[in-house]
C-alpha positions in Angstrom: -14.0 20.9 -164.3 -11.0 19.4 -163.4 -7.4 19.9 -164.7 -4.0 17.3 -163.8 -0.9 19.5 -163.9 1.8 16.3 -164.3 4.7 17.8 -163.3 8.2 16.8 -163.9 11.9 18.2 -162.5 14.8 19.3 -164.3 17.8 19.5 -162.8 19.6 20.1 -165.7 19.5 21.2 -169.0 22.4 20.8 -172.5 23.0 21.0 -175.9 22.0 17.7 -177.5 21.1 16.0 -180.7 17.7 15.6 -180.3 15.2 17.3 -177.7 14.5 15.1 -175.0 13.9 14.2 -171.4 16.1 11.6 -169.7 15.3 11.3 -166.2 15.7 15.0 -164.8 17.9 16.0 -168.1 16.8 17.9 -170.7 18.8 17.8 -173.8 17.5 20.6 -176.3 18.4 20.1 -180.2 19.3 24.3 -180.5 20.0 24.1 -183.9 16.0 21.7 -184.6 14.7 24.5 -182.3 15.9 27.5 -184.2 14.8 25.5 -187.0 11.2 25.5 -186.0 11.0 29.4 -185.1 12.5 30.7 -187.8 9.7 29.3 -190.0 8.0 33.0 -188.8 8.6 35.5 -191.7 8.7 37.9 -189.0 11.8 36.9 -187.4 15.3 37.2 -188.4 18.8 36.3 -186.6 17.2 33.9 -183.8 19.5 32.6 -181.2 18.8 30.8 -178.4 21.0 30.6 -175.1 20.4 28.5 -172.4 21.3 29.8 -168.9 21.7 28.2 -165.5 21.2 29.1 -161.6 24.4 30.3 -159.7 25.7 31.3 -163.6 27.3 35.0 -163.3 25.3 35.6 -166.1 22.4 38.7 -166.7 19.8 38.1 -169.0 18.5 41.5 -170.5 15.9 43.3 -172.6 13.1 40.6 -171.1 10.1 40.7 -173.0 7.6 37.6 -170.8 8.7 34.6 -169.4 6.6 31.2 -170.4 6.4 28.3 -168.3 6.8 24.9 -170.2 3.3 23.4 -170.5 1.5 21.0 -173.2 -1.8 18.8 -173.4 -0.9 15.5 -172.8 -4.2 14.1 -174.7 -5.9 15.8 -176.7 -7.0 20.0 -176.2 -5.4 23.2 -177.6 -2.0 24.6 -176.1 -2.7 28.2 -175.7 -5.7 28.4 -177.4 -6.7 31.0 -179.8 -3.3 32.2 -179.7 -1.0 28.8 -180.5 -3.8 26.4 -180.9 -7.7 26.9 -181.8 -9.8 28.6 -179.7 -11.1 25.5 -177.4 -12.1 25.4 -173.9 -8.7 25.0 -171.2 -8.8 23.9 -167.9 -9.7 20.4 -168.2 -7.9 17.1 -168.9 -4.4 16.6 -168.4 -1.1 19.0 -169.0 2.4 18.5 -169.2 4.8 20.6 -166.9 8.2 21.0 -166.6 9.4 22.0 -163.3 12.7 24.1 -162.5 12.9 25.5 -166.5 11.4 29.0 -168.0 11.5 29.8 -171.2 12.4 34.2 -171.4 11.6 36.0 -174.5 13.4 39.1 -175.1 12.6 42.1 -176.8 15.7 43.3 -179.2 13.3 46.7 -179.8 14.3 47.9 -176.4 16.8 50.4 -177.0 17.1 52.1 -173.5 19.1 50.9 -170.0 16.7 52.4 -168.0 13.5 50.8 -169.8 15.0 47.4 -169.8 14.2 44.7 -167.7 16.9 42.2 -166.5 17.3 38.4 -164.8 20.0 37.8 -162.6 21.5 34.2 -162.2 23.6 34.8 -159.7 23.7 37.3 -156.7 21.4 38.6 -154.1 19.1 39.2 -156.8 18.6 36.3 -158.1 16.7 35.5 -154.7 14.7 38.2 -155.4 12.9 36.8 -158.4 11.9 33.0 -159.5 13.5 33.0 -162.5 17.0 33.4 -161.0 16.9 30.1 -159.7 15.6 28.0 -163.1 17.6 27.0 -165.9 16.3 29.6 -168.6 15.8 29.0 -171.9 16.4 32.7 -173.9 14.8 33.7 -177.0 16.6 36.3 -179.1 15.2 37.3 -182.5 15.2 40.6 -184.4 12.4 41.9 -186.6 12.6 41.0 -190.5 12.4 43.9 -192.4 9.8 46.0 -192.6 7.7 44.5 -189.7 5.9 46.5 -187.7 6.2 46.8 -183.7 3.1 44.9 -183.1 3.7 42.1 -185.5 7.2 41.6 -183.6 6.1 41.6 -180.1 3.5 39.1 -181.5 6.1 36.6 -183.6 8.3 36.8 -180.6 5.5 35.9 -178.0 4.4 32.7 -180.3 8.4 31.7 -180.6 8.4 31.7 -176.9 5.0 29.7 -176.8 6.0 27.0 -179.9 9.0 26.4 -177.4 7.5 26.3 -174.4 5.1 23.7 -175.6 8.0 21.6 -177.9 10.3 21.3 -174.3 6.9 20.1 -172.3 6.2 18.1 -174.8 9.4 16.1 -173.5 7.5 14.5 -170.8 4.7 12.6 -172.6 6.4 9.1 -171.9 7.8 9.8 -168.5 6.2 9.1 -165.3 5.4 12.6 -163.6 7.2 13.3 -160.3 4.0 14.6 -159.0 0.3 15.3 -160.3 -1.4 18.8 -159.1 -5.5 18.3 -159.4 -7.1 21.4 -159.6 -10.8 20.7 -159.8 -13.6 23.0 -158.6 -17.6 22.1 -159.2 -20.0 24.9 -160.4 -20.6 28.1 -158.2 -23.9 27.2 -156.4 -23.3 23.0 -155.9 -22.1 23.9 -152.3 -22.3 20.2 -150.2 -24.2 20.7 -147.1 -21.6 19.9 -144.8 -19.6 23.0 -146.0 -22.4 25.5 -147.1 -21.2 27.2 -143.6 -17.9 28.2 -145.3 -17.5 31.9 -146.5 -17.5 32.1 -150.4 -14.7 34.1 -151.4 -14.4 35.2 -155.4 -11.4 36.6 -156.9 -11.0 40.0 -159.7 -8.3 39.4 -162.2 -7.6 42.4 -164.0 -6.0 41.0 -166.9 -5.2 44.4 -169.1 -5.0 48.1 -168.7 -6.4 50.1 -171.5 -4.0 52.6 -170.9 -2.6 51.0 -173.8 -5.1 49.9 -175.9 -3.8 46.1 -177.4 -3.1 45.6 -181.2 -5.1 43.5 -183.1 -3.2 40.4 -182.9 -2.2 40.9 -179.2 -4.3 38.4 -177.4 -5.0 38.0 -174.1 -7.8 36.3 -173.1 -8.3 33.0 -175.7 -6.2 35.2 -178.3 -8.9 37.7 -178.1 -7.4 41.6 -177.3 -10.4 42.4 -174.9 -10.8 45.6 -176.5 -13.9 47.3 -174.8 -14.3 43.5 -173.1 -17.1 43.6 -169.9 -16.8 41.7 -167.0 -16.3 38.2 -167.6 -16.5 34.7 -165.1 -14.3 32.4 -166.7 -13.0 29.0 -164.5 -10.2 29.3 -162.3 -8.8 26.0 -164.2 -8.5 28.3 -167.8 -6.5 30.5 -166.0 -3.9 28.0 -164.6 -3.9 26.6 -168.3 -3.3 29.1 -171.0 -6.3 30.7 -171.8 -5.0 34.2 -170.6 -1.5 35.8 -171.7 0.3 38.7 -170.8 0.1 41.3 -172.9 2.8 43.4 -175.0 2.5 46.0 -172.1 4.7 46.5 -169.1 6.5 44.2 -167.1 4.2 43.9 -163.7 3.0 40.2 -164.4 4.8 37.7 -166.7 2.3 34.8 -168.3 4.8 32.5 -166.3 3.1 33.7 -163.3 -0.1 33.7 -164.7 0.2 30.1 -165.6 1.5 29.4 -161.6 -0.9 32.4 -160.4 -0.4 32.4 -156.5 -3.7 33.9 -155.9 -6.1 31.0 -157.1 -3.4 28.8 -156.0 -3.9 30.3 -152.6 -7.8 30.1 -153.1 -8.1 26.5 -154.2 -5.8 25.4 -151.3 -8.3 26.9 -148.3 -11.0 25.5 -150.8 -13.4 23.6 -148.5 -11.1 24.3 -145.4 -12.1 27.8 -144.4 -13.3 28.8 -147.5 -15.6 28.3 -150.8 -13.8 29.4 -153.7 -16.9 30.1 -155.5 -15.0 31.2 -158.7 -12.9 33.7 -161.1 -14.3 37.1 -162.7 -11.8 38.9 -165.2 -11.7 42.2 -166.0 -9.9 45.0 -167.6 -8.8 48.0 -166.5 -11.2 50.4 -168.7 -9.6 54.4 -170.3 -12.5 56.6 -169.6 -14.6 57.4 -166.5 -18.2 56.1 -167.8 -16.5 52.7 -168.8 -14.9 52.4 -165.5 -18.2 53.0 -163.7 -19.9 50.5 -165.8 -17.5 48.3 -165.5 -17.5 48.6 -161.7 -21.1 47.8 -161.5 -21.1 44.9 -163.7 -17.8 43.1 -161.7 -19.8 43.7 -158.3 -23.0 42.2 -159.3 -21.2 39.4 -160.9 -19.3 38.6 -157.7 -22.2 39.7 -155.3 -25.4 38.4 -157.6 -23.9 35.5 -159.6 -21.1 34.0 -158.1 -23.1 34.7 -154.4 -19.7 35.7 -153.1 -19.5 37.0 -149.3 -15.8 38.1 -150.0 -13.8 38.8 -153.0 -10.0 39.3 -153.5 -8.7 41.7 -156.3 -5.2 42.5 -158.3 -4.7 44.8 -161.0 -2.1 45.2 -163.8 -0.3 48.6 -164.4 0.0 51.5 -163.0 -2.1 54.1 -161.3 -5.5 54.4 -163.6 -5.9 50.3 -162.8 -5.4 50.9 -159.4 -8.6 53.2 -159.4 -10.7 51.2 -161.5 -9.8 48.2 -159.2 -11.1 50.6 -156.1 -13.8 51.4 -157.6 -15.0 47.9 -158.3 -13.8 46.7 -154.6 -16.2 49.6 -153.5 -19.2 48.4 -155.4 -18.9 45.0 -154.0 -18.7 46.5 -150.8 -22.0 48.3 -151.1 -23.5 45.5 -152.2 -22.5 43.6 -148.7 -19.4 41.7 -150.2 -15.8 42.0 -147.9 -12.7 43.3 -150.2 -9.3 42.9 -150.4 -7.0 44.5 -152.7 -3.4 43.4 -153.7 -1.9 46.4 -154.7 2.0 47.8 -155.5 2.7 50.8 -153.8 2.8 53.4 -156.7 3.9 56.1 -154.5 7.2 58.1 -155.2 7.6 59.4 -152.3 7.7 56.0 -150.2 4.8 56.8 -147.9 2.3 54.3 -147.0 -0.5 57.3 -147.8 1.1 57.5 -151.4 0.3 54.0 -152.4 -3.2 54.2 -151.8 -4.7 56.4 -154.7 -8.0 56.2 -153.7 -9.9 57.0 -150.7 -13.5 54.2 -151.0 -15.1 53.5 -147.8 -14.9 50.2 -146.9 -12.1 49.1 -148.5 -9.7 49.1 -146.1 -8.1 45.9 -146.6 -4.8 46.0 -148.2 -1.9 43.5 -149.4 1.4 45.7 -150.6 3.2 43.6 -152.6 6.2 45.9 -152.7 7.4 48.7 -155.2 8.8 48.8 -158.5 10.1 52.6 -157.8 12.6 50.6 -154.6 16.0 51.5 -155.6 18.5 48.4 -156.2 22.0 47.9 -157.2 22.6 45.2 -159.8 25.8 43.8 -159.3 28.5 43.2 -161.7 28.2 39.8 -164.0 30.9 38.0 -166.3 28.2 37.7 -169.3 25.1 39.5 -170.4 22.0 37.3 -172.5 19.4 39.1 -174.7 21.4 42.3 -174.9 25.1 41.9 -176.5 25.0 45.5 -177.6 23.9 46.7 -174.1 26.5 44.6 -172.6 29.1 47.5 -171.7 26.1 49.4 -169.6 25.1 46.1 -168.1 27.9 43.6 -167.5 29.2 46.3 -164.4 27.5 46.9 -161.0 24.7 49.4 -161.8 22.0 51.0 -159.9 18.1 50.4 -161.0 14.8 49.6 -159.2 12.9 46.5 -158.3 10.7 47.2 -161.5 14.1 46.1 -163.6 14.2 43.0 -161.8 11.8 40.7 -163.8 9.7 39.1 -161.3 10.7 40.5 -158.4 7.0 42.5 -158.1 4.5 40.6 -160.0 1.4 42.1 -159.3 -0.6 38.7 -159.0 1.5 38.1 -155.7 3.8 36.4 -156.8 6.2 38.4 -155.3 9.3 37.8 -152.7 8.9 41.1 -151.4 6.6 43.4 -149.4 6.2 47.1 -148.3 5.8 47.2 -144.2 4.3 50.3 -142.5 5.9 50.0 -138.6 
């Protein structure tokens, strides 16, 4: 399978007439765009800001962040949640570089559940959306719409526009095309069958919460009770898994960029076989999470023939477990671990982040923690959250977790937990 990312820069990004992309400019017809979203029965009051890098400006109440994307010819955006259920990963997709679009959540009523992007400060260093022009979506629930059906409208506003600015690019030549191509598992040339073959666990949902109906996550589908699964590394990179309506430790935008298969496909044939991509979620009772265990380890051991495997999770401490318990399998079974955690301790010790004590998997990655406190500084303008704005506009104290995409559990993270 092979997949062209054809990226282009924006530098900039207006007001204008018409939505369109001249040279590194991106002129966005607001009023066309509202237009287009408000066609969702759903939704009532849209507005849409747009917001720069350097701005003294805090975006609040952030629901996801989407990066710009669109087939270029032929394929589904985001299938079986925008588009048809099709097959992603393959042919060629548009990409707008140095833009995001953020969806908020005008259901969040409390300061300290809300989740914030600073333009300007030392946090915006922190996290990748304080240094892209942002695109925010506000919209309030019509009435009588339920809490699902929001979260869901507002996700596919956030989708229809990240696929209507990407679509910007069709007739421009890309500033750079990213080719992600991997053969099937076993084809190993010769020359390279020396190479370890290293697999990686995506835990792409914690049953903690169990998804709505119309919540999906992997090809639009909510993975209720969903097994085990190998899917391409190319899907991943191109839309077939979203994040859920849950929490606020991996945005889609990340998803869409994920670090880890980034990582993976550039040692591919170096020092490594990337020999391929099992997703799982992160199941809510014991026998689940012991079948589920067993099935990930014989996929990555068995299947995929994997000598080493690398595995994230999504939430909070129950995934953290059922990710140990699957590294543990795979370690019985012969296969090296290691697991890409968030330190989920309280207390700040390097024992408290563990939450599991497995043999063998000793191997660990912290990618920082959410529970860190941090001082958001005082801004001239507050985004996504005008009633909020006397609470949120002055300096205020929080945690890294408020900070959207300052830990994002995939590792794309700009911060780390040391033990010295």
């Amino acid at each position: 399978m092979r997949l062209e990312l054809r990226w282009s820069d924006v530098d900039e990004v207006v007001a204008g007439s018409a939505t369109r992309l001249a040279g590194k400019r991106l002129e966005v017809d607001l009023d066309g765009l509202r237009s287009l979203l408000s066609a969702d029965a759903r939704l009532t009051g849209i507005r849409l800001d747009i917001v720069h890098p350097g701005e003294r400006c805090r975006i609040g109440r952030v629901f996801d962040v989407i990066a710009p994307r669109a087939k270029l010819d032929g394929g589904e955006d985001f299938p079986g949640v925008l588009g048809a259920v099709a097959t992603a990963g393959h042919g060629r997709t548009l990409a707008l570089a140095g833009l995001a679009v953020v969806a908020t959540d005008q259901q969040t009523a409390s300061v300290g559940t809300l989740a914030v992007i600073d333009m300007a400060g030392p946090n915006a260093a922190l996290s990748a959306f304080g240094s892209t022009h942002n695109l925010v979506i506000s919209a309030w629930p019509a009435p009588g719409t339920e809490r699902s059906d929001y979260l869901a409208a507002v996700r596919l506003a956030a989708l229809k526009t990240a696929v209507c600015l990407a679509r910007t690019a069709r007739e421009a030549e890309p500033d750079r095309v990213e080719v992600f191509a991997l053969p099937p598992s076993p084809r190993v040339p010769a020359e390279q069958a020396h190479l370890p073959r290293v697999a990686y666990v995506f835990q792409i949902h914690s049953h903690q919460r169990p998804t709505g109906l119309d919540e999906g996550i992997l090809y639009g589908d909510p993975v209720r009770r969903m097994l085990p699964t190998i899917v391409h590394p190319n899907e991943v990179l191109d839309g077939a898994v979203l994040r859920g309506f849950m929490g606020r430790s991996v945005t889609t935008w990340a998803t869409q960029n994920h670090p880890m298969i980034q990582a993976l496909y550039a040692q591919h044939g170096r020092t490594l076989w990337f020999a391929g991509v099992v997703v799982t979620v992160a199941q809510a009772t014991a026998p689940e999470r012991v079948r589920s265990a067993l099935l990930t380890a014989g996929l990555v051991a068995h299947t995929l023939g994997a000598d080493g495997a690398v595995f994230t999770k999504i939430g909070g401490g129950a995934p953290h477990v059922d990710m140990a318990q699957a590294a543990a399998q795979c370690e019985a079974l012969g296969v090296k671990t290691t697991a890409v955690v968030e330190d989920m301790s309280t207390d700040g010790s390097a024992e408290g982040m563990l939450l599991f004590d497995f043999p063998g998997v000793d191997a660990l990655v912290n990618v920082g923690s959410s529970q860190e406190p941090l001082t958001l500084p005082a801004m001239d303008r507050i985004v996504g959250a005008d009633d909020l704005a006397p609470r949120l506009v002055g300096e205020t104290r929080a945690t890294y977790g408020t900070l959207c995409g300052a830990i994002e559990q995939v590792g794309a993270t700009r911060v780390m937990a040391e033990v010295r």
